[in-house]
N, C-alpha and C positions, 0 to 999 in steps of 0.2 A: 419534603423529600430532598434527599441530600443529592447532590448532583457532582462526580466526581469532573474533574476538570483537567486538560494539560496544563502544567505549569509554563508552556509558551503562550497561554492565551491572558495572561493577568493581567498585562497593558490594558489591550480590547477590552475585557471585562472591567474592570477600573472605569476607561473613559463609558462603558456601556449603565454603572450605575450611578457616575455620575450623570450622564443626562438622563436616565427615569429618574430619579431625583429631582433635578431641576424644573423636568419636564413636569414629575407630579406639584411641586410647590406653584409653577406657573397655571395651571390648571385648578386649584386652587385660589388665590388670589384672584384669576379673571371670575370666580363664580361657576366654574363646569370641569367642578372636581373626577365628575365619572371618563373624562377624557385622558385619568392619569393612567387608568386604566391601560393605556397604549404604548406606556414607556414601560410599564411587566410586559408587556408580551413582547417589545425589542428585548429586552434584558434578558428573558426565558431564552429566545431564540439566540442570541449569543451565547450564553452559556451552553445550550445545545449542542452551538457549533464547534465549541470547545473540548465536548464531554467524552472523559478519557476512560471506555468500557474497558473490564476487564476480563480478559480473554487469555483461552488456553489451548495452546498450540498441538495440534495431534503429534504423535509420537513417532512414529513409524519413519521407517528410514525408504532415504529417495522421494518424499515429497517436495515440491516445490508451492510454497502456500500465495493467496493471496497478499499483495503489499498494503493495500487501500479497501476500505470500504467503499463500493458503488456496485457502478453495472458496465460489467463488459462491452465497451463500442469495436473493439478490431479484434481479432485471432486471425493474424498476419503473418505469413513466412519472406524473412528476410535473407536475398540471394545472399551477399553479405555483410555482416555488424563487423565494423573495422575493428572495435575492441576485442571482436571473438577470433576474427581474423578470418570466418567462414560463414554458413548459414546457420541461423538460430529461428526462432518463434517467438514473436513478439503477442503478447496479451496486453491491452487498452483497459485502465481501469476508469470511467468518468466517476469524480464525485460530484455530486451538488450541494448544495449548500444545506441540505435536511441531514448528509452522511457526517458523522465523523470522521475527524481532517488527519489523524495519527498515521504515519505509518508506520510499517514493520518489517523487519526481513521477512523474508520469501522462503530463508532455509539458514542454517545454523552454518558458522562461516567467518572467515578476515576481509576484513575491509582493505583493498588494496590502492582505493583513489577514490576522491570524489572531486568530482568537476563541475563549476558553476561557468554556463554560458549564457550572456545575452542573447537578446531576440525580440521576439513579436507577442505581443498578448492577445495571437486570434482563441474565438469558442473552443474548448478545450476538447471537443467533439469533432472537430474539422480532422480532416486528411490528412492537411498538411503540419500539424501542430506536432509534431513530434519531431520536424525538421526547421522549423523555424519558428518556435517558440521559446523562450527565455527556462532553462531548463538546469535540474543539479543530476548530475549522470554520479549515481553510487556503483562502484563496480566491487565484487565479492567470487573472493576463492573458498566456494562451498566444499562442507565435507562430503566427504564420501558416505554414500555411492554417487552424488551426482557430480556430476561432468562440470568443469566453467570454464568461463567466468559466469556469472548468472550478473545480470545489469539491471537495476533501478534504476528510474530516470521520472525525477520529479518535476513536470510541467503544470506552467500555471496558466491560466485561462484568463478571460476575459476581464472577470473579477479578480479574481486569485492575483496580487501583486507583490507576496512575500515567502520566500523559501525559505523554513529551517531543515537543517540537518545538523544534526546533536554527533555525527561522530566524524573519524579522519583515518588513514592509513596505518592501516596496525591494529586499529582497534577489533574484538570478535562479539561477535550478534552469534546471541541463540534464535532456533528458529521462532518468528514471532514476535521478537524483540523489539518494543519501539525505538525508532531513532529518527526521526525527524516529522513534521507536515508542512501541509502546505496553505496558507489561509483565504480563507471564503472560496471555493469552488474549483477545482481542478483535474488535473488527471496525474494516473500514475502508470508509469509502463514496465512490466519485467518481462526481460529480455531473456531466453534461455537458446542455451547454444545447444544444435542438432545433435543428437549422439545415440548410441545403441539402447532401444528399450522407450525413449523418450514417448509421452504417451499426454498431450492436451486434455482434459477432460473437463473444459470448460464454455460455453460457446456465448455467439451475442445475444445481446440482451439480459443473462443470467445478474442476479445479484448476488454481491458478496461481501464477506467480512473477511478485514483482515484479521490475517493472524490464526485463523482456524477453517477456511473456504481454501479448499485446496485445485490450484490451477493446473498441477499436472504432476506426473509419477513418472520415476525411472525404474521402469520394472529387470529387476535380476534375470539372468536366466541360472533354472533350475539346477545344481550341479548333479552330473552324472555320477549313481551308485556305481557301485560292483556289482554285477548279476550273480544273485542268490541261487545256490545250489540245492534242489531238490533235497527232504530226508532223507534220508536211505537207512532205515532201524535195520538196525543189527547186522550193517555191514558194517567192517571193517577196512 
């Protein structure tokens, strides 16, 4: 079975066949060939970790999608996100090292900044990891109907000691769109700013895929008809 892969993980993968290789020929020569056994099942699990599903974004307008594959650890309201300039809701995404590492926009949109800060490599789980964790802040002016900035903010964990992000200011993401991960274990956070309609519909614990596991909707309000006039046959 073929296993589709990011093109950020061929380094890793590379060094990962080389040692089940090396590892099977050494297992081999000591006489306890069934031990090579061990270097497929690292190799599988990198590849794994790498493997670039492919996914299709729902359609509908006003969604704001999953960025990451995991499982929701916060649905937080933040009094205020200095890039929003007010109060937004922040969603926690943890991954572990079973999920696939891709992300994706949240919503269809220009890439207005992105920002790599230093910091701290605490549990990508903790508290406090979103304020002092070594972090790449994607910010995006989504289309309409939704309201922004809408914020990604790629955090790496314990493990997780490498940020990619494939784009820069200017560039436009469809909803769903990959454009960067983050490697071996991490979290991802989208940040949405508070505005009319705004509507969570995701909670802790839930698991999700990016790219089609949608976090929350800006619902329209209905526009007001014209009130219809009774028949009246055969007046004039």
């Amino acid at each position: 079975m073929k296993i589709p892969v990011a093109p950020e993980g061929k380094r890793e993968i590379g060094i990962a066949v080389a040692g089940a290789v090396g590892w099977g020929v050494l297992c081999w020569l000591i006489g306890w060939p069934i031990l090579g056994i061990l270097g497929a099942v690292a190799l599988t699990a990198v590849l794994l970790f790498f493997r670039d599903p492919v996914r299709r974004a729902p359609t509908e307008p006003g969604l704001i999608l999953a960025a990451a594959d995991g499982r929701v650890t916060h649905v937080h309201r933040i009094e205020t996100e200095p890039l929003i300039g007010g109060p937004a809701m922040r969603v926690s995404i943890f991954l572990s090292v079973a999920n696939a590492h891709i992300n994706r926009a949240p919503c269809a949109g220009r890439v207005v900044s992105t920002k790599l800060r230093e910091g701290l490599y605490l549990d990508a789980r903790d508290e406090y990891c979103a304020d002092k964790n070594c972090c790449n802040t994607v910010t995006i002016a989504p289309d309409r109907p939704i309201g922004g900035p809408i914020i990604v903010r790629q955090l790496v964990g314990k493990i997780a000691r490498r940020i990619v992000c494939n784009v820069g200011p200017g560039d436009t993401l469809a909803a769903g769109e990959k454009f960067g991960m983050i490697k071996f274990g991490s979290r991802t956070d989208v940040i949405i700013p508070e505005q009319p309609g705004l509507e969570i519909v995701v909670e802790v614990g839930q698991k999700l895929k990016a790219g089609t596991s949608v976090l929350a909707r800006i619902s329209q309000p209905r526009e007001k008809s014209e009130p219809i006039e009774p028949a009246m046959a055969g007046v004039e």
